[in-house]
gemmi code that builds the backbone of each chain (N, CA, C; Angstrom):
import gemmi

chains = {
    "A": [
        ("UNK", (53.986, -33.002, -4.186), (54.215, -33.040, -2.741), (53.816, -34.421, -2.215)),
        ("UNK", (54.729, -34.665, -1.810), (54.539, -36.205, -1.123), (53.224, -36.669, -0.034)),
        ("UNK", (53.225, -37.701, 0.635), (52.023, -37.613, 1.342), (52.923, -36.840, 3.039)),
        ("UNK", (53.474, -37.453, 3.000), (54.984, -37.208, 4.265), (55.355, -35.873, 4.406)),
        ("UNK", (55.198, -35.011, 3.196), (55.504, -33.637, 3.460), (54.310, -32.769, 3.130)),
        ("UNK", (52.843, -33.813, 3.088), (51.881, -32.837, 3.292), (51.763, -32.706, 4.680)),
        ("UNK", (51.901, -33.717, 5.393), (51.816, -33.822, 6.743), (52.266, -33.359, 7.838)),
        ("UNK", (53.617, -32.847, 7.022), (54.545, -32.204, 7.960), (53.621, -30.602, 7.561)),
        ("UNK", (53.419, -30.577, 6.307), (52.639, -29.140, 6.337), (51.682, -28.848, 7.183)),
        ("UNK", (50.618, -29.678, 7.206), (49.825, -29.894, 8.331), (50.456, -29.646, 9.937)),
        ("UNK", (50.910, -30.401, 10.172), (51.509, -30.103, 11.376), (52.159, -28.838, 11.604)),
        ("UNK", (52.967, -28.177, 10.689), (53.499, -26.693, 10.687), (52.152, -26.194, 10.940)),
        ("UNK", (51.081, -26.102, 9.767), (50.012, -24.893, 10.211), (49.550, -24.667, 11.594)),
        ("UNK", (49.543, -26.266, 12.087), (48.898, -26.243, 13.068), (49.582, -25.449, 14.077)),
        ("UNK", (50.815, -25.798, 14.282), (51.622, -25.219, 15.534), (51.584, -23.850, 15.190)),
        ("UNK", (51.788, -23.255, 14.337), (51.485, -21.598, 13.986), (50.343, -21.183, 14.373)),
        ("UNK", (49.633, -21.687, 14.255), (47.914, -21.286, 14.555), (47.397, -22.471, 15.241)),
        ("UNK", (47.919, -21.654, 16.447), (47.209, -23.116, 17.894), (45.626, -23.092, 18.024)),
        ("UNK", (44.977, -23.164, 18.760), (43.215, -23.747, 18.887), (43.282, -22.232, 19.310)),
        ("UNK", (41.980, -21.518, 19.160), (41.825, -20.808, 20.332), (40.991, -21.190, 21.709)),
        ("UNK", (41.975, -20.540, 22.714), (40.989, -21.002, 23.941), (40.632, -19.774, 24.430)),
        ("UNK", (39.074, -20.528, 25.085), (38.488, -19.816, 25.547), (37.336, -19.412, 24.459)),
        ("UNK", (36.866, -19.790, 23.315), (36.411, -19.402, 22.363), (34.844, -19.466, 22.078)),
        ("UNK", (34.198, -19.706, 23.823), (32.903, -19.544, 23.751), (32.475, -18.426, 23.900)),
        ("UNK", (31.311, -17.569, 23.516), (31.344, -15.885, 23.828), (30.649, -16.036, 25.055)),
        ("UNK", (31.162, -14.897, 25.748), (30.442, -14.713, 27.137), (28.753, -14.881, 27.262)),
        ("UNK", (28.335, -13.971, 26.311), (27.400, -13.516, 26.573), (26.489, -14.076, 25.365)),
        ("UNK", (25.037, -14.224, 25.679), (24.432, -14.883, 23.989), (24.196, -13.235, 23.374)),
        ("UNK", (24.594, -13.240, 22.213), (24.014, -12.036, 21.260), (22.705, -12.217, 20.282)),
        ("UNK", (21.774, -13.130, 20.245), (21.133, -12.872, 19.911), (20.019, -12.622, 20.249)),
        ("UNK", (19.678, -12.014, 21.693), (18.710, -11.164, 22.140), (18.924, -9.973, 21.887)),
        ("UNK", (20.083, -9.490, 21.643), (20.377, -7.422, 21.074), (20.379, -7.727, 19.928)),
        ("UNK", (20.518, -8.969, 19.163), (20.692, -8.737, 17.377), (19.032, -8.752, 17.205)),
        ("UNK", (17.636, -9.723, 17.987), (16.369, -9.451, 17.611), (15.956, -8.122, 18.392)),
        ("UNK", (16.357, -7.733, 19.509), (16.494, -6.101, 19.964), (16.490, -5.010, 18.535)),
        ("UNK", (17.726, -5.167, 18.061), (18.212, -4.145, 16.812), (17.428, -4.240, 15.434)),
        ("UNK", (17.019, -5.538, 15.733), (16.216, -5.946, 14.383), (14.518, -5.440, 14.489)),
        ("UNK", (14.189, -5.343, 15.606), (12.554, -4.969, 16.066), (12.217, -3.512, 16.467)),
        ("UNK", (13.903, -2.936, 16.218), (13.675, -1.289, 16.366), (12.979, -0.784, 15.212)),
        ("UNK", (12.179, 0.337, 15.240), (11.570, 0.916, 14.475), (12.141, 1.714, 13.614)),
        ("UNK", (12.020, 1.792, 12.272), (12.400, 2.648, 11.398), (12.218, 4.009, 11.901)),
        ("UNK", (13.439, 5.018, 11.332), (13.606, 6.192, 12.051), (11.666, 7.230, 11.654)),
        ("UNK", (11.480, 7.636, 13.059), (9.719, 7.957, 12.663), (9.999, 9.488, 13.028)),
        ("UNK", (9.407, 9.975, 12.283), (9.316, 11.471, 12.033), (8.167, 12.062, 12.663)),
        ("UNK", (8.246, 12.850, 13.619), (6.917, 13.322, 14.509), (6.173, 14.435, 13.799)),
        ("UNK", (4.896, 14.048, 13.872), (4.104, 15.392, 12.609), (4.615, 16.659, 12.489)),
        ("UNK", (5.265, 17.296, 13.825), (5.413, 19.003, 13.482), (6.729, 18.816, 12.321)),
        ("UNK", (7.323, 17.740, 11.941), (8.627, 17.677, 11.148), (8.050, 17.665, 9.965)),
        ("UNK", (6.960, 16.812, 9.634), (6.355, 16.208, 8.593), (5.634, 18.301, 8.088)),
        ("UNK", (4.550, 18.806, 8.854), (4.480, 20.214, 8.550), (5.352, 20.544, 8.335)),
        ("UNK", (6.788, 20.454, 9.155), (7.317, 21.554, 8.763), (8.214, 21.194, 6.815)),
        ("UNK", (8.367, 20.044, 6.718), (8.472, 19.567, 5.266), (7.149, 19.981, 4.612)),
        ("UNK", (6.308, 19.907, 4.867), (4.977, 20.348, 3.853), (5.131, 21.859, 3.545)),
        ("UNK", (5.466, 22.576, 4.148), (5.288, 24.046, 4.502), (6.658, 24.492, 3.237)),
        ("UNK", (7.555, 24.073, 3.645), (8.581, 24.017, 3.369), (8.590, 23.735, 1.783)),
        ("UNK", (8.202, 22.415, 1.338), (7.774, 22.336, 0.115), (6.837, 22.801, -0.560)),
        ("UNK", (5.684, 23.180, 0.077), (4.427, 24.226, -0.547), (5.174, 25.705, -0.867)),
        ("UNK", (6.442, 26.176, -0.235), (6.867, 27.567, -0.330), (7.875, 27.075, -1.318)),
        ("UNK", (8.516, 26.112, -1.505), (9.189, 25.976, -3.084), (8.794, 25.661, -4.351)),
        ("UNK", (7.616, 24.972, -4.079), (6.657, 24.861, -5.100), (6.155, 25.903, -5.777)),
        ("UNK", (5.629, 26.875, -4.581), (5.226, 28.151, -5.127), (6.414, 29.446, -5.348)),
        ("UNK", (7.350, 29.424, -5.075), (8.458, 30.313, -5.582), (9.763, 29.292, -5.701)),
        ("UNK", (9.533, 28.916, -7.174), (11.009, 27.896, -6.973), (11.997, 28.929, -7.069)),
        ("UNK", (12.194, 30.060, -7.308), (13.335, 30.883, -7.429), (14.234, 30.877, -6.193)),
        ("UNK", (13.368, 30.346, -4.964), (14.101, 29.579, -4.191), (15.181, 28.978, -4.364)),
        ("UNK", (15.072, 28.365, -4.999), (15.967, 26.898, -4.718), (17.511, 27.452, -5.600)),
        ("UNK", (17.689, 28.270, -6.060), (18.779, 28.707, -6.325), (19.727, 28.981, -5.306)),
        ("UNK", (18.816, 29.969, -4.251), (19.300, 30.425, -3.066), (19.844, 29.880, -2.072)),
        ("UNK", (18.308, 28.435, -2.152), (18.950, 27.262, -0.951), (20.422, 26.821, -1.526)),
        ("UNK", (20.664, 26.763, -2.836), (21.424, 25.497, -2.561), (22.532, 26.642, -3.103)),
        ("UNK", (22.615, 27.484, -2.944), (23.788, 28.331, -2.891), (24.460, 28.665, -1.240)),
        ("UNK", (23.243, 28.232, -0.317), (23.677, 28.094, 1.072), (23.697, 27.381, 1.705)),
        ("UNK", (23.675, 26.292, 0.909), (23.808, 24.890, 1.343), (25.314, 23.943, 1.312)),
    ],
    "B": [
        ("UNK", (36.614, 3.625, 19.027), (36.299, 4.859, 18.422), (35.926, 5.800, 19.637)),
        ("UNK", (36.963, 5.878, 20.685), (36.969, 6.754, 21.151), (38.527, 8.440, 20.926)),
        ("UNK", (38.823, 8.117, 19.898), (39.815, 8.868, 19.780), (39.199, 10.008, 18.365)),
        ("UNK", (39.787, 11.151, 18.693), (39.755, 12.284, 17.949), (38.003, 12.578, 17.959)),
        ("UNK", (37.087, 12.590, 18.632), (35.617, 12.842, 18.503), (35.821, 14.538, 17.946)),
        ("UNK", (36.841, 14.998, 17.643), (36.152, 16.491, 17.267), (36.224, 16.367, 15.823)),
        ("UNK", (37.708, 15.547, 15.129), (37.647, 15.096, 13.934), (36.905, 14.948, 13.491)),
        ("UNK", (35.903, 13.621, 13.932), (35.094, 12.887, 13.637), (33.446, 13.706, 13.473)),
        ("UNK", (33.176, 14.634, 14.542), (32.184, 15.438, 14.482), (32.541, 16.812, 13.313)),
        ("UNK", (33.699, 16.830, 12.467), (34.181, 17.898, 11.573), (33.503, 17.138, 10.184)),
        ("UNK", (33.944, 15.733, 10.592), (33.882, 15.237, 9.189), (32.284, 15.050, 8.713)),
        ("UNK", (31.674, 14.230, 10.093), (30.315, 14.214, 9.850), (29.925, 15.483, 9.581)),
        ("UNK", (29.965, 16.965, 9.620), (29.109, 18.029, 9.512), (29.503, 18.405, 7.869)),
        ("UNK", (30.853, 18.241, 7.806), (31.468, 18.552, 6.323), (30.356, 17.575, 4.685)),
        ("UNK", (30.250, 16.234, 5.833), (29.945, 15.383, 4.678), (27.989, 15.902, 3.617)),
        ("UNK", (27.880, 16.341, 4.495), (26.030, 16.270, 3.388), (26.795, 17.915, 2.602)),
        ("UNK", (27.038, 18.944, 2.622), (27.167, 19.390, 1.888), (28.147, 19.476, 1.102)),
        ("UNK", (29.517, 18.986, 1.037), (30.510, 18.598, 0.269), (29.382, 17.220, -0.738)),
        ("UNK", (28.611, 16.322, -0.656), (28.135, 15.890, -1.316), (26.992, 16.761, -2.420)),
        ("UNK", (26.427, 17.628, -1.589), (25.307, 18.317, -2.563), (26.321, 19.304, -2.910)),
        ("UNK", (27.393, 19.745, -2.734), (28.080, 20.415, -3.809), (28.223, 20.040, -4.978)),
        ("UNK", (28.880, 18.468, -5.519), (28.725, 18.302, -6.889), (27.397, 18.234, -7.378)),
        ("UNK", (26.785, 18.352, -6.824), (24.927, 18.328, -7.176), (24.698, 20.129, -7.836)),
        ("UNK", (25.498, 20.932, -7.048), (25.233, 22.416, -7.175), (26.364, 22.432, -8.044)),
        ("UNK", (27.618, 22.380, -8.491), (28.663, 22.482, -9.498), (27.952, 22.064, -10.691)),
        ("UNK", (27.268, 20.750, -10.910), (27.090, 19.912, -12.245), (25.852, 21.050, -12.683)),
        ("UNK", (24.853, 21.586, -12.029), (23.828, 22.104, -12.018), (24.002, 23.432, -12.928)),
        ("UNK", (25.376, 24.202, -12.184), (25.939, 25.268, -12.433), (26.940, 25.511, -13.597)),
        ("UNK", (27.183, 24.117, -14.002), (28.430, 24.204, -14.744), (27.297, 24.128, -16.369)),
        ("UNK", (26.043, 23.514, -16.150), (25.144, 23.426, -16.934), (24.720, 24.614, -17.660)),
        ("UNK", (24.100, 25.244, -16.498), (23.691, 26.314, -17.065), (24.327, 27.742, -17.430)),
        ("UNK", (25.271, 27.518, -16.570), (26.483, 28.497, -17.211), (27.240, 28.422, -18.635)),
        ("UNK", (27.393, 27.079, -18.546), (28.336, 26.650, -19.782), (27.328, 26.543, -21.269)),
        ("UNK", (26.444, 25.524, -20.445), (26.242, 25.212, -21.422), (24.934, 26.022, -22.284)),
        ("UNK", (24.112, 26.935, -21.356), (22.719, 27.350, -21.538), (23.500, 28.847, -21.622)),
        ("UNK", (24.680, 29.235, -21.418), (24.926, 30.715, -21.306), (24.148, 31.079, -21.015)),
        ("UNK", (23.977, 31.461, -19.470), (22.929, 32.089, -18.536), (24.437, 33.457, -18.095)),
        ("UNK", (23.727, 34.480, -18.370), (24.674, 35.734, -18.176), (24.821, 36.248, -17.100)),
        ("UNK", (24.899, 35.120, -15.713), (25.262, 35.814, -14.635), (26.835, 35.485, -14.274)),
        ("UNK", (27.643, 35.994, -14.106), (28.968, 35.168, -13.463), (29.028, 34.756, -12.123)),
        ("UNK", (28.319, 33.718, -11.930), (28.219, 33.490, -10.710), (29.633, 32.719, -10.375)),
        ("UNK", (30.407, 32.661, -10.576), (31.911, 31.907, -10.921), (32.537, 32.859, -9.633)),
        ("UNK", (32.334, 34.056, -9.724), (32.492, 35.055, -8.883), (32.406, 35.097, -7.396)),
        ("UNK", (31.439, 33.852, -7.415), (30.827, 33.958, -5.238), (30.891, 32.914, -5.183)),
        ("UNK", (31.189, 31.789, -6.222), (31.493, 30.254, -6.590), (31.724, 29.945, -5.073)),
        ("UNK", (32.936, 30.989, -4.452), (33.830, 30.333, -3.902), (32.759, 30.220, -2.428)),
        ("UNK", (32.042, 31.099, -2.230), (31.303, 31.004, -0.437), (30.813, 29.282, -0.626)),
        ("UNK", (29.543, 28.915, -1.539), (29.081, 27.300, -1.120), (30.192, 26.208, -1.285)),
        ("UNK", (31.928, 26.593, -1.907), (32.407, 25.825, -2.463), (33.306, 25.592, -0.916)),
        ("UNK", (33.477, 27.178, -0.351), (34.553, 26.697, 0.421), (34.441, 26.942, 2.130)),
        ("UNK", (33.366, 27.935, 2.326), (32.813, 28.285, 3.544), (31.666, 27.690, 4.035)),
        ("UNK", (30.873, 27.256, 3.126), (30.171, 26.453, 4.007), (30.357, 25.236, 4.393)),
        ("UNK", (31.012, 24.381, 3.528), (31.093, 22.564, 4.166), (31.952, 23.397, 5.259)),
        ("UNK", (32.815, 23.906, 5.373), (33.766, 24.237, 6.467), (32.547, 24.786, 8.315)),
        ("UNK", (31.912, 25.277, 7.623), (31.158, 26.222, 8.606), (30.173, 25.053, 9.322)),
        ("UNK", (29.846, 23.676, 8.257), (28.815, 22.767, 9.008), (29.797, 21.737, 9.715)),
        ("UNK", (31.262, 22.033, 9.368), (32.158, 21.140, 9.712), (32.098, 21.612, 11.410)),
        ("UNK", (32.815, 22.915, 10.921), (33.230, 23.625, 12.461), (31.745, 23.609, 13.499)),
        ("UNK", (30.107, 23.865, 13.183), (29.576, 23.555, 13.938), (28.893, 22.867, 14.741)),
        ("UNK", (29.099, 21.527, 13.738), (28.994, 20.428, 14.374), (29.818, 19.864, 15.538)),
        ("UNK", (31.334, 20.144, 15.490), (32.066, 20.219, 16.297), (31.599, 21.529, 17.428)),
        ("UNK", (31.524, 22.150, 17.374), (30.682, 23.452, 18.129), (29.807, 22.467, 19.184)),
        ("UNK", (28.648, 21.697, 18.538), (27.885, 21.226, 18.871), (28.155, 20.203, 20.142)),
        ("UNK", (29.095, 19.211, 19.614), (29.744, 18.143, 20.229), (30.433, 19.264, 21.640)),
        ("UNK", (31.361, 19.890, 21.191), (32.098, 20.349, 21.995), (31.127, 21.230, 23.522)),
        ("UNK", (29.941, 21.937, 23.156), (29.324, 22.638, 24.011), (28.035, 22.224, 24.403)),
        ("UNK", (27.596, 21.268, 23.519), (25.907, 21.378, 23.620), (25.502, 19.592, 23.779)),
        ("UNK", (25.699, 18.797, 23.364), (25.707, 17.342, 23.060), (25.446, 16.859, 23.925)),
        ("UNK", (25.923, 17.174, 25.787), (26.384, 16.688, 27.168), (24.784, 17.596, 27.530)),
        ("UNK", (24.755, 18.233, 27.106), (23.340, 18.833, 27.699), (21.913, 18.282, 26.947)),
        ("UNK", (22.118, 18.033, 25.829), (20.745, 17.048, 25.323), (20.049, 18.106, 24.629)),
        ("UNK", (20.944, 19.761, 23.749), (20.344, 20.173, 23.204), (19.799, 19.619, 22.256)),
        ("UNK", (19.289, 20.357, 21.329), (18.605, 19.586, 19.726), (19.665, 19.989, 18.784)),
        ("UNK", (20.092, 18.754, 18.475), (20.776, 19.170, 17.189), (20.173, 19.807, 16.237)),
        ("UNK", (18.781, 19.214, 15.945), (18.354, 19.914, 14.282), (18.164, 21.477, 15.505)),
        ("UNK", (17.880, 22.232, 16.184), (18.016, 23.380, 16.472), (18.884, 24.326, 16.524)),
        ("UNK", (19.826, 23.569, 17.087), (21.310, 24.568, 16.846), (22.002, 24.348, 15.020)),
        ("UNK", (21.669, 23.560, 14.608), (21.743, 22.995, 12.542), (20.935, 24.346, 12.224)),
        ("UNK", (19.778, 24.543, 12.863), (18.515, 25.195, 11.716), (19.214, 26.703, 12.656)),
        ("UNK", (19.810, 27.301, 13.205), (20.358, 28.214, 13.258), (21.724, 28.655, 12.271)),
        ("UNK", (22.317, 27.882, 11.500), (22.874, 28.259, 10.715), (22.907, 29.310, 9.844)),
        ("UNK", (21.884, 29.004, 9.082), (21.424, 30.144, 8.274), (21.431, 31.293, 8.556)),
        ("UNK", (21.510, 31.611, 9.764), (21.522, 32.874, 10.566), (22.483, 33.069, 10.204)),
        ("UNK", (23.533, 32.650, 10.618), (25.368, 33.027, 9.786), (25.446, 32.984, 8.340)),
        ("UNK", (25.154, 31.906, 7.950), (25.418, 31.667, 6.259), (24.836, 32.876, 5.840)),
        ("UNK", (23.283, 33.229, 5.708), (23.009, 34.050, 5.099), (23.778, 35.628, 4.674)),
        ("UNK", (23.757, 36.082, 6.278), (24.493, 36.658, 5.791), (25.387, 37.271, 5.450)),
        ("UNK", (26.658, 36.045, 6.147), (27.977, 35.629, 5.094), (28.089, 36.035, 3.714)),
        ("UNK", (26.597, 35.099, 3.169), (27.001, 35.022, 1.545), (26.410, 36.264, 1.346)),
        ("UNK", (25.897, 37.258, 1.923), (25.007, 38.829, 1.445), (26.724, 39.506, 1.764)),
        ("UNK", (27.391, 38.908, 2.697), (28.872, 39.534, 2.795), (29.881, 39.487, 1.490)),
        ("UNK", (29.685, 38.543, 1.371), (31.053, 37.611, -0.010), (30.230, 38.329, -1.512)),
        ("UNK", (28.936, 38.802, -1.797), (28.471, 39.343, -2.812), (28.926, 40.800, -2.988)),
        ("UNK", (28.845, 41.455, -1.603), (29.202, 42.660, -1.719), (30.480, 43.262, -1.776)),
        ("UNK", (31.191, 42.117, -1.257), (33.043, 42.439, -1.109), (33.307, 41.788, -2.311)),
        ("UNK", (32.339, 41.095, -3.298), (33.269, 41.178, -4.658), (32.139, 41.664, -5.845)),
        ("UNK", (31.428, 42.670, -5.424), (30.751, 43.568, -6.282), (29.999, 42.815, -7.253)),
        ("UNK", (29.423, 41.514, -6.834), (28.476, 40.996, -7.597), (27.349, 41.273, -7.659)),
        ("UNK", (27.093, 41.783, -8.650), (25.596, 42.343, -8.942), (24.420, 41.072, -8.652)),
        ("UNK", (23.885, 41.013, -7.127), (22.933, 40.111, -7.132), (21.454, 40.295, -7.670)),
        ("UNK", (20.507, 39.733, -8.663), (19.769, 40.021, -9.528), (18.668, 40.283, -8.437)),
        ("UNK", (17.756, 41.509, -9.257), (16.146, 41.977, -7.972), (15.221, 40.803, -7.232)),
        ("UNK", (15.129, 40.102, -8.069), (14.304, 38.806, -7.830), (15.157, 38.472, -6.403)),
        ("UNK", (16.115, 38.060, -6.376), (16.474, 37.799, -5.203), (16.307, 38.010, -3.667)),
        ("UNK", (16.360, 39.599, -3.691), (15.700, 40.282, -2.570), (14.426, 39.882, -2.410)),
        ("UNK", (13.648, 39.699, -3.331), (12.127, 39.914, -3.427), (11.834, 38.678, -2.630)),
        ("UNK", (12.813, 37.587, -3.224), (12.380, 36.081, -1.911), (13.060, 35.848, -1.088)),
        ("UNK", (13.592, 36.584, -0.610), (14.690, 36.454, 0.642), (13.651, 36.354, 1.562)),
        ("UNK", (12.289, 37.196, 1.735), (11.591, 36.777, 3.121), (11.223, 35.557, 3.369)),
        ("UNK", (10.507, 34.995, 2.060), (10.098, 33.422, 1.728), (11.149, 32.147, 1.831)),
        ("UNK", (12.799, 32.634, 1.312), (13.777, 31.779, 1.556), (14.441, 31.476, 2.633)),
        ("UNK", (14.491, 33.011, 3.449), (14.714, 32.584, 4.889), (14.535, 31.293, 5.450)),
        ("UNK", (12.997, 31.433, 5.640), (11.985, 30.501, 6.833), (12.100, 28.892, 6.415)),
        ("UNK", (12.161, 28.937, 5.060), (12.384, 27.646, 4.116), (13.929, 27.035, 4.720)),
        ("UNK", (14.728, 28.245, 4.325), (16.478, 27.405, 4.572), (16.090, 27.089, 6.235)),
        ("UNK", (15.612, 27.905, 6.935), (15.943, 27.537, 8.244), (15.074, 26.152, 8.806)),
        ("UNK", (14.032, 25.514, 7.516), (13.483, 24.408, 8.100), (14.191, 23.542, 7.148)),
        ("UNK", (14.553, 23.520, 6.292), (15.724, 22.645, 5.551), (16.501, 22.445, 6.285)),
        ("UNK", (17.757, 23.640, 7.467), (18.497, 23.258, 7.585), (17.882, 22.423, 9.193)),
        ("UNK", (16.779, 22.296, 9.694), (16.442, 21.899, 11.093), (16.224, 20.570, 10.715)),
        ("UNK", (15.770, 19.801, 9.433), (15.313, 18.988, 8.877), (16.684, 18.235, 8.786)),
        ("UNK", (17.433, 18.311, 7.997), (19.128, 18.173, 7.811), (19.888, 17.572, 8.838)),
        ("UNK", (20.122, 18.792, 9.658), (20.612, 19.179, 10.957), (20.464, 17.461, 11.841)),
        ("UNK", (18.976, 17.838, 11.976), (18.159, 16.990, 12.596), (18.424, 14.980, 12.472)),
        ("UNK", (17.728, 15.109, 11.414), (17.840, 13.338, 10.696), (19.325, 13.265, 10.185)),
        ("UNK", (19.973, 13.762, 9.047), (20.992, 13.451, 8.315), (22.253, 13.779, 9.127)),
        ("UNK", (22.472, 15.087, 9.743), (23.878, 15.054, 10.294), (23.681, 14.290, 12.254)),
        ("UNK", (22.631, 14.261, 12.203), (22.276, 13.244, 13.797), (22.753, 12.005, 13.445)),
        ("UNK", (22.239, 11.575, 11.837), (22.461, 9.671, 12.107), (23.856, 9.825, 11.573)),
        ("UNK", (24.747, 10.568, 10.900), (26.109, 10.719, 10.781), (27.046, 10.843, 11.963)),
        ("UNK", (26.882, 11.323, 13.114), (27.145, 11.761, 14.376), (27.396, 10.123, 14.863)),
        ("UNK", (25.911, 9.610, 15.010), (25.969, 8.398, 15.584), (26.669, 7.092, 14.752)),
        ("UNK", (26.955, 7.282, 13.571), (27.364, 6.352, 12.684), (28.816, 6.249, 13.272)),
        ("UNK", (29.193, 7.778, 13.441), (30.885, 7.931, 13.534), (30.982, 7.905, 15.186)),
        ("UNK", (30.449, 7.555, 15.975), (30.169, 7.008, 17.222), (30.527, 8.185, 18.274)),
        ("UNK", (29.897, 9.672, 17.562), (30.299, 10.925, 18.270), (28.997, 10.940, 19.630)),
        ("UNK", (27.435, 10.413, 18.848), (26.316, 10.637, 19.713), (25.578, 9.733, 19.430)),
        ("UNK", (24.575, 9.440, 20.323), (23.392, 8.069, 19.830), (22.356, 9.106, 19.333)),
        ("UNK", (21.595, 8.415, 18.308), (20.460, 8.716, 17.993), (19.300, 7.999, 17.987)),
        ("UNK", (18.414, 8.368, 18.381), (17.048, 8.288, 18.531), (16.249, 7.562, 17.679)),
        ("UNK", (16.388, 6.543, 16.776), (15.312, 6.779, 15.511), (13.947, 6.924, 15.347)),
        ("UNK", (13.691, 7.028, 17.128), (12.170, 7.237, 16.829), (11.402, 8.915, 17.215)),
        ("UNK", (12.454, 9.377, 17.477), (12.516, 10.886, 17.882), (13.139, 11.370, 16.799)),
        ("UNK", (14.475, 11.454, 16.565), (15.328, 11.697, 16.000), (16.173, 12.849, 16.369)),
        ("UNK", (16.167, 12.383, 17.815), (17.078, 13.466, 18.678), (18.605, 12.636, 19.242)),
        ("UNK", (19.123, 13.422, 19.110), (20.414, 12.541, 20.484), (20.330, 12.384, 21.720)),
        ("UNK", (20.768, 10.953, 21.822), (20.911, 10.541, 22.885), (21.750, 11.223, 23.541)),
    ],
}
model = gemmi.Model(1)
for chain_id, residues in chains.items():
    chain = gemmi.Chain(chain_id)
    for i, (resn, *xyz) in enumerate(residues, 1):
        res = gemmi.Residue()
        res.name, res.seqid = resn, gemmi.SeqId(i, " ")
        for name, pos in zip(("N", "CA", "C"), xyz):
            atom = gemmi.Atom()
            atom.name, atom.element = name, gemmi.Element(name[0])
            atom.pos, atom.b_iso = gemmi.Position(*pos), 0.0
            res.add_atom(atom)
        chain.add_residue(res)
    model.add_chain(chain)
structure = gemmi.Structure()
structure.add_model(model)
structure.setup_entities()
């Protein structure tokens, strides 16, 4: 390819794919991206945490359970 | 992603147990096949295979559709399930004459209280942050309730 008909290539891309305008973002995003980033890992409130203890102390002690659960699961 | 939210609340409820199904098939196909354990459970196969992802499908949509706008608890109306499932599947044993083994009865009081905090647990964290993933409800992560 010549230098003359890289140029013209050039120039084709360009006119196909003009600048974009307008291409500043409105708004700054990186006060909601350190927002999203400083949220807390999902926290489990103690009566959840019992009720997993409870829950696992009664499969522990009758695993014949767990047939059942996961037949209704 | 405001189009089809009932879809979308079908699919999220379908998805955790259509996943722990191949968890319960591989489990089953084990000890059936391979340990010849002499129950035919092949027989009621069909209730966890085909009524329940359907049943967490349809009430999650339930959920969305009646309760979501009011700020019930999801894991509450989830951990009511069992109330149906159970006994559904005490239904699907008896309409195909499967001999369910004694032991069974014997922990049904103990399995109850268990499924119904499994399924509040579930309900709760796993089909809540699915909800919000598929942009049906916000969730909470520090509660782990909907927004």
């Amino acid at each position: 390819m010549s230098e003359r008909e890289m140029e013209e290539l050039k120039r084709l891309l360009k006119e196909s794919m003009p600048a974009m305008q307008d291409a500043e973002l409105r708004r700054d995003l990186w006060p909601a991206m350190q927002q999203r980033l400083a949220e807390p890992a999902i926290h489990m409130p103690w009566w959840d945490w019992a009720l997993l203890a409870a829950a696992g102390a009664v499969i522990f002690l009758f695993p014949a359970i767990v047939p059942a659960l996961l037949y209704h699961l | 992603m405001n189009k089809h939210p009932y879809v979308r609340a079908y699919l999220a409820g379908i998805a955790i147990p259509t996943v722990l199904l191949l968890l319960v098939m591989t489990v089953y196909t084990i000890i059936r096949y391979v340990y010849d354990i002499p129950v035919p459970i092949e027989k009621v196969i069909v209730f966890p295979m085909a009524a329940v992802p359907n049943a967490w499908g349809l009430w999650n949509v339930l959920y969305l559709a009646f309760l979501a706008r009011r700020h019930f608890s999801l894991g509450l109306f989830g951990g009511a399930l069992p109330l149906l499932l159970a006994p559904g599947g005490y239904v699907v044993t008896r309409l195909l004459a499967f001999a369910v083994p004694h032991e069974v009865y014997q922990i049904a009081p103990f399995a109850l209280p268990v499924g119904l905090i499994v399924y509040y647990l579930v309900w709760k964290y796993f089909v809540g942050f699915l909800n919000a993933e598929l942009g049906i409800a916000q969730f909470s992560k520090t509660s782990g309730q909907m927004l």
